[in-house]
N, C-alpha and C positions, 0 to 999 in steps of 0.2 A: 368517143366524144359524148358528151352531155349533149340530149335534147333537149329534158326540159326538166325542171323541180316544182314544184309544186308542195305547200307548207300546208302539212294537213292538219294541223293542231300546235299551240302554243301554250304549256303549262310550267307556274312552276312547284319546281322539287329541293334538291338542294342548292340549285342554282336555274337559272331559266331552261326548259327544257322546251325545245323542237321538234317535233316527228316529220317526217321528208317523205316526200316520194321520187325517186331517180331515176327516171328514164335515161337507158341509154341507145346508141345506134344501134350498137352489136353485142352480142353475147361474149366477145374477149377484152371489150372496152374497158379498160383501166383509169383512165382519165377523168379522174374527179377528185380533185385540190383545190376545196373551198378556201374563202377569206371572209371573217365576219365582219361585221361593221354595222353602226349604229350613228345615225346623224336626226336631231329633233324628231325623237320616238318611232323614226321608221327601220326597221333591222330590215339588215342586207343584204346577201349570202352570194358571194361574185366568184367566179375562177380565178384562182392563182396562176395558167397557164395562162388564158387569152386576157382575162382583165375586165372579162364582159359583166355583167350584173345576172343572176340566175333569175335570182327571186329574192321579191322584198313581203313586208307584213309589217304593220301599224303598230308597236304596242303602247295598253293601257297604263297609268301611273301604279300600279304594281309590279308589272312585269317589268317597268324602270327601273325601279328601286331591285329588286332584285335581280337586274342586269348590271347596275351600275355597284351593288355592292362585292359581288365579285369579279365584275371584267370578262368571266365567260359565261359559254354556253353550252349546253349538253345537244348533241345532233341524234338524233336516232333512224337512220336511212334505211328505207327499204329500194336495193337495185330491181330494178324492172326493165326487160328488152321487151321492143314491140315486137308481135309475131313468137314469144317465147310467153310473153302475161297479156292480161288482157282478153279477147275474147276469145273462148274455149267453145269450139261450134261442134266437136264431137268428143264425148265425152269417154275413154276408157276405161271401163269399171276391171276389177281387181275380184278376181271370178272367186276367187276363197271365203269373199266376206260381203261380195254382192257390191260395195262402195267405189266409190269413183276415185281417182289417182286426180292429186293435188300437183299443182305444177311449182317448180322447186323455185324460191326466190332466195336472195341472199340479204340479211339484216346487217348491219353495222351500230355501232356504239360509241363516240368519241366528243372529248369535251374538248374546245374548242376557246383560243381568245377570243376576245370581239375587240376592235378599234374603236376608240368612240372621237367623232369627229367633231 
């Protein structure tokens, strides 16, 4: 299941573009089937299983117009588990090259309707 999202950036590209951050429970968590939606300039972004609202954000009359001239939206998610990201309290360096090991996150890519209400 989804914890929490959080909308770290709002640009646009060819169409409106959104960068995410996904918290999940658990590291097997598959459970995330956004819906978009757009009602007098505030974007939406709810669960298609439970129906709940994740996360919303304001947008400016640019990011209208170029919401509204194609209907969708570009998502660009990065998954994050608590206790997997987040705070790194000992560090395991990578004894070949002295550097520290990076903790593995997964990205996503997908464009996305919006509903406009």
């Amino acid at each position: 299941m989804v914890e929490s999202v959080e909308i770290s950036r709002v640009n646009i590209r060819d169409t409106l573009s959104l960068d995410l951050s996904v918290w999940m429970n658990h590291p097997d968590d598959m459970d995330f089937r956004p819906s978009l939606s757009c009602k007098d300039k505030t974007f939406t972004i709810s669960s298609i299983t439970s129906g709940e609202a994740l996360a919303s954000v304001e947008l400016d009359d640019e990011q209208m117009q170029a919401l509204e001239a194609s209907l969708t939206a570009e998502l660009r998610v990065k998954f994050q588990v608590h206790g997997m990201h987040g705070r790194l309290n000992k560090i395991a360096p990578i004894i070949a090259d002295g550097k520290a090991k990076k903790l593995a996150t997964a990205n996503w890519k997908t464009i996305q309707q919006v509903t406009m209400e």
